[in-house]
Kinemage of the C-alpha trace (Angstrom):
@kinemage 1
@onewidth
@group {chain A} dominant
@subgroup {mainchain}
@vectorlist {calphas} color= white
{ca unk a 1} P 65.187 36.203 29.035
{ca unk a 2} L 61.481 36.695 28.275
{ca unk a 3} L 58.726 35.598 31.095
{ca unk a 4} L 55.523 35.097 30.073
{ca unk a 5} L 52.849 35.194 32.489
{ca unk a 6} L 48.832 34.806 31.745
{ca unk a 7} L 46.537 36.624 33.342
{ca unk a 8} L 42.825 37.737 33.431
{ca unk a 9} L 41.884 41.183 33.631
{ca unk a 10} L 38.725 42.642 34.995
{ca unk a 11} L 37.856 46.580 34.569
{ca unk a 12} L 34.854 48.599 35.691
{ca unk a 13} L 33.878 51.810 36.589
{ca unk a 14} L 31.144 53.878 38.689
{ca unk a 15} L 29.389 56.623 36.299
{ca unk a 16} L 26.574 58.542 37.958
{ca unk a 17} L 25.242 61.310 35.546
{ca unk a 18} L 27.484 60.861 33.293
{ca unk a 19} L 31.005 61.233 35.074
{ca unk a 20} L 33.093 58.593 36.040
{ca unk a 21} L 33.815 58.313 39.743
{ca unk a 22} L 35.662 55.008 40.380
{ca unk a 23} L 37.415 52.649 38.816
{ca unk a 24} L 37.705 49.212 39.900
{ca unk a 25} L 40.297 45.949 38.589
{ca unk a 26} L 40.664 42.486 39.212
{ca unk a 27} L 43.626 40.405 37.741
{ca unk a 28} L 43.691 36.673 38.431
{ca unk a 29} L 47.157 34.596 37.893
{ca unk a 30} L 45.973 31.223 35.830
{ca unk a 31} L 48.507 29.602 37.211
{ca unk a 32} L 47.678 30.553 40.719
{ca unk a 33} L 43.956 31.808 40.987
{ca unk a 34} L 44.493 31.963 44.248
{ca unk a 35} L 46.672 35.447 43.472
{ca unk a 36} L 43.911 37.841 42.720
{ca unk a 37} L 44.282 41.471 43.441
{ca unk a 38} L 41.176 43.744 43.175
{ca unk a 39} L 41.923 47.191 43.491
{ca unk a 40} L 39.251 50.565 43.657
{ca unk a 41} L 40.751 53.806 42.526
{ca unk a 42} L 38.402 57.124 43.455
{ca unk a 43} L 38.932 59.231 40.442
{ca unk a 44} L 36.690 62.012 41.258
{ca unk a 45} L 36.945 62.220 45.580
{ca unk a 46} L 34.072 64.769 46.080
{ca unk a 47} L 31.831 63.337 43.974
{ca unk a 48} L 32.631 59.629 45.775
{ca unk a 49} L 31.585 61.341 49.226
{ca unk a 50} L 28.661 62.420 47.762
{ca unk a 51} L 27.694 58.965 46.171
{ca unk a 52} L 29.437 57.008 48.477
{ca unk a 53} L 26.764 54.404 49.146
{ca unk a 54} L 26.115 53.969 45.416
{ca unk a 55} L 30.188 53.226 44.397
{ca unk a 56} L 30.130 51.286 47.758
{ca unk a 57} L 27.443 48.785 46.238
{ca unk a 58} L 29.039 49.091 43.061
{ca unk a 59} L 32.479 48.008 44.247
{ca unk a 60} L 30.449 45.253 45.973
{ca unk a 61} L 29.268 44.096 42.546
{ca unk a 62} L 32.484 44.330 41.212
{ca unk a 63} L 33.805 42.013 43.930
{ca unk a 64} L 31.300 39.299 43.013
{ca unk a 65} L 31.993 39.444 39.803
{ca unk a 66} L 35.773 39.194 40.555
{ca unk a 67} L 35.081 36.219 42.898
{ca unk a 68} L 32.801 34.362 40.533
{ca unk a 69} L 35.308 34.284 37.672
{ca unk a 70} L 38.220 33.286 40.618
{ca unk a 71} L 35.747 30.510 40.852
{ca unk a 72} L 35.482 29.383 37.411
{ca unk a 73} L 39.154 29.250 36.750
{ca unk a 74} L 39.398 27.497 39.618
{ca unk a 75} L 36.736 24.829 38.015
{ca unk a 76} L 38.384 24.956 34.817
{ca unk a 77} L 42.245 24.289 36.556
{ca unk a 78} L 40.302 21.321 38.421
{ca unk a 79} L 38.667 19.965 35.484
{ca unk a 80} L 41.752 19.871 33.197
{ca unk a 81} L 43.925 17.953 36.111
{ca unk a 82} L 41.385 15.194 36.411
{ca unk a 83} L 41.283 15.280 32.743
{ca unk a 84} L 45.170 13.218 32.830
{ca unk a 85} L 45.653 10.648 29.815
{ca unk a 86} L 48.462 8.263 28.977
{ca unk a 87} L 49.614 10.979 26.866
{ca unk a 88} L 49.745 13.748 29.392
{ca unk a 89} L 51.528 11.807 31.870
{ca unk a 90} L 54.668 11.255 32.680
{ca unk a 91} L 56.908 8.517 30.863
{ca unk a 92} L 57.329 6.940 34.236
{ca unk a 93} L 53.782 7.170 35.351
{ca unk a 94} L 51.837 3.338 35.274
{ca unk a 95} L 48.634 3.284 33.161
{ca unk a 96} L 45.917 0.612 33.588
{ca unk a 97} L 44.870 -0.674 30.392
């Protein structure tokens, strides 16, 4: 049996002169926002000591970013429940005409 799940992905990367250090992902569940994972991966460890503050702020960044969109599915999830009409409701469900 096929299951289908949607999800968003998020991808970025540190590059400092040229070379990727880091990478970093998000994935949010639309179904359950709440269920984000963010993840770092150091691709390139002595070059990470060495710029360590720099993919620190990035990943920081990358976090925001992350959180904001969490946020905006969120708002869009909200938005289409309150959004309910006779239609989308169930057959047993009284509507006030």
């Amino acid at each position: 049996m096929l299951k289908t799940m949607a999800k968003i992905t998020m991808t970025g990367e540190s590059v400092i002169n040229d070379t990727s250090i880091c990478d970093y992902s998000a994935i949010i569940d639309l179904k359950k926002p709440e269920n984000m994972s963010v993840t770092l991966l150091k691709k390139n460890k002595e070059l990470y000591k060495e710029n360590r503050v720099e993919c620190r702020e990035d990943y920081a960044a990358f976090e925001e970013k992350a959180y904001a969109t969490q946020e905006a599915v969120f708002a869009i999830l909200a938005a289409k429940s309150e959004q309910n009409t006779p239609d989308e409701m169930p057959d047993n469900t009284p509507v006030e005409e």
